[in-house]
N, C-alpha and C positions, 0 to 999 in steps of 0.2 A: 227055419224049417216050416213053421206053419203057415209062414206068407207064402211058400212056392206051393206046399200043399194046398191052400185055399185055391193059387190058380188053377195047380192042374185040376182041382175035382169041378171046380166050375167049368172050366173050361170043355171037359169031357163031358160033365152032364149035360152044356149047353148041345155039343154034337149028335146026344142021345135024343136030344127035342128037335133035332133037323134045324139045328142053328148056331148060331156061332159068339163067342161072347169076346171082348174086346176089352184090354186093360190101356187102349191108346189115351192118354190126356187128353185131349183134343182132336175127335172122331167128326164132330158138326161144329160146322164153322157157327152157328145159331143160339145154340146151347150149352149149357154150362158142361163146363170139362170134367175129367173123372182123376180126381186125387187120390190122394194115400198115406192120410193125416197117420203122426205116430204121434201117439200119447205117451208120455214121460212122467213116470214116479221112483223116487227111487229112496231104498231102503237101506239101514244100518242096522244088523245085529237085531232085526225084525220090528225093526222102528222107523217109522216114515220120516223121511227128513224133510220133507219139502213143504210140511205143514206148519205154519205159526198164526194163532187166532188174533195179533195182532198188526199181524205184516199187510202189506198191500195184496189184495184178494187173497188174503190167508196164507201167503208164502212167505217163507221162510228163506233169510237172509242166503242161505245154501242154493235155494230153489233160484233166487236171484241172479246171483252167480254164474250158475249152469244156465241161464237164460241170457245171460252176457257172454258167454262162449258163444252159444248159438248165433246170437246175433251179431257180432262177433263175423263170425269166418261164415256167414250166413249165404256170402255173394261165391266164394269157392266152395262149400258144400253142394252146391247146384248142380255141379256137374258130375257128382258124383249120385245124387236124388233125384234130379233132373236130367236123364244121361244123352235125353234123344234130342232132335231137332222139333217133334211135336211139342214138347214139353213146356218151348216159349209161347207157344199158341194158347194153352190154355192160362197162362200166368199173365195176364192182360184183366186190367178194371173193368166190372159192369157185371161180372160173371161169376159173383161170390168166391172167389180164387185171390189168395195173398201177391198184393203186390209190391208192398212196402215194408223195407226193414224196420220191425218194433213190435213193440207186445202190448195188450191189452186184454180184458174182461170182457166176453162175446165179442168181440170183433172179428169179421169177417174178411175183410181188408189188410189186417194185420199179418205177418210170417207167424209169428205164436198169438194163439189165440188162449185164453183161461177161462173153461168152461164154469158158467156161474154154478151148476147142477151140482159139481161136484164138491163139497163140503164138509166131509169128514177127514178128518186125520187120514184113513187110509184109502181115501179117494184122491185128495188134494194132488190135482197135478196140469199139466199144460200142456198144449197141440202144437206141433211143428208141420204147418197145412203146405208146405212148398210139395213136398217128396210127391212123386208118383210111381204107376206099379211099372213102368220102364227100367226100373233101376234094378240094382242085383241086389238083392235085400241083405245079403251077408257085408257088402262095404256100406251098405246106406247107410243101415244101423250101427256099425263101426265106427262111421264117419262122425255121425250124431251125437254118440258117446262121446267120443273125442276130444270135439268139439266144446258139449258142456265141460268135459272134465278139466279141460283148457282154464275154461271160467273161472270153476273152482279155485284151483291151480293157483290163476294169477288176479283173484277177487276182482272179475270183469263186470260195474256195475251198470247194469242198462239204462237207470234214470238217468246218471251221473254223465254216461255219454251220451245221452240226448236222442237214446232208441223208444219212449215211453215211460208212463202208459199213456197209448194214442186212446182212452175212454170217447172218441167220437168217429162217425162214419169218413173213414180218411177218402173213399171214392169222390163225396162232395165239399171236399175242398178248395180255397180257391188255388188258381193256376201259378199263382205265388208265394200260397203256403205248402203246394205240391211240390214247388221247386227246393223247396229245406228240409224235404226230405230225401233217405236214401233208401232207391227201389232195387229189389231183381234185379240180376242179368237179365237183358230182352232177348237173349240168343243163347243158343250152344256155346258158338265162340265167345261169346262174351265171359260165361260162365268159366269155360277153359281158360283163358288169359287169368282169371281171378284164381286157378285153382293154382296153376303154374306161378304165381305170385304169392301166395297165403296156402303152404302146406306143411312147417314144420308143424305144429300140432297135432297131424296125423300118424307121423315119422316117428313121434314119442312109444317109447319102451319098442320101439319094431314092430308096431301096430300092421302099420301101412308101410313097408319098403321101397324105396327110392325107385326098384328098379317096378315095381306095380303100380304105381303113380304115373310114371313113364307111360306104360303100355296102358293103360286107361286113359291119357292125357291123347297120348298118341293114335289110340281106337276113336274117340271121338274128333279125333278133328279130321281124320278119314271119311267117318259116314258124314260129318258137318260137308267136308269139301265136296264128297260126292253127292247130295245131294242138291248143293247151292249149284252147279254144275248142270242140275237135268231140268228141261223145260218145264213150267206148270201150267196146267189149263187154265187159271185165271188169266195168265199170261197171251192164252191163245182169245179167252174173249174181249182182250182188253189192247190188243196191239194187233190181230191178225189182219184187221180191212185197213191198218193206216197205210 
């Protein structure tokens, strides 16, 4: 509810200044894209759990876990956080935007990032930087949930499978050690095929029903096809005199 309310009042005050505000990912092809980082902590019985002052950046065995869901069904959540065809525009290297699945401590290049700033017990927690505000925030956040609780579930360790912690700038890496790892969807469809392959976890307790899977699998691969379908101006300056 607060994420729709934040758009609409932005969005209306933008109109009240005679202008117009944009939640597109990827508006300028130039410039860095516009995300919709969600921060993750979560609580027991008014007890943080995700804090341990001798875990890896203070997380706790739990926290880890729920980081291995994530990372995890990272490549089928996409299409669910990532819903439109702009979405792969902005999830490209160079442009401070995650391209690779794993976690680490400030990294910016990372899918989860762990902010160092945050350090108390009821701070301790971690960024899932893929999402943007194209999505429908009632399944995104669903999705997310899910997803960690999966982790939980079925003690998904992320070192252990070889997601991190990436503790270095993965943009300058070489083109050899870029190839060992595993990135994003570079597409919608891409994203879809993965969703359509990796979604019992969602389906857990009737979360996500088979037949809503369906029609969201099936909405996006409408607006994908229609759009791969309609001419682009690059197109026209890049082919029209040959």
């Amino acid at each position: 509810d607060d994420t729709m309310a934040a758009k609409y009042v932005i969005k209306n005050e933008a109109v009240q200044e005679g202008v117009t505000a944009t939640f597109m990912p990827k508006p300028l092809a130039e410039e860095a894209g516009s995300g919709m980082h969600v921060h993750m902590l979560l609580f027991k019985d008014g007890q943080p759990v995700f804090y341990d002052k001798d875990g890896y950046a203070q997380l706790s065995e739990t926290a880890h876990y729920f980081m291995g869901g994530l990372l995890k069904h990272a490549r089928s959540i996409c299409a669910i956080t990532n819903p439109s065809t702009n979405s792969y525009k902005r999830l490209i290297p160079g442009y401070e935007a995650p391209v690779t699945i794993g976690y680490a401590m400030s990294n910016r290049s990372a899918v989860i990032r762990i902010p160092a700033y945050a350090k108390t017990p009821d701070t301790k927690r971690f960024e899932l930087r893929n999402p943007d505000a194209t999505c429908n925030p009632y399944y995104a956040y669903a999705a997310i949930l899910m997803a960690g609780l999966d982790g939980i579930k079925n003690k998904i360790d992320p070192h252990a499978n070889g997601w991190g912690p990436y503790d270095c700038n993965l943009y300058t890496l070489s083109e050899e050690e870029k190839a060992k790892l595993t990135g994003l969807p570079a597409s919608l469809d891409e994203a879809i095929r993965a969703l359509e392959e990796d979604h019992d976890y969602l389906m857990a307790g009737g979360v996500f029903p088979e037949r809503l899977l369906k029609q969201l699998i099936d909405r996006n691969k409408k607006a994908s096809s229609k759009i791969s379908k309609l001419p682009h101006p690059m197109e026209f300056a890049m082919y029209y005199d040959l």
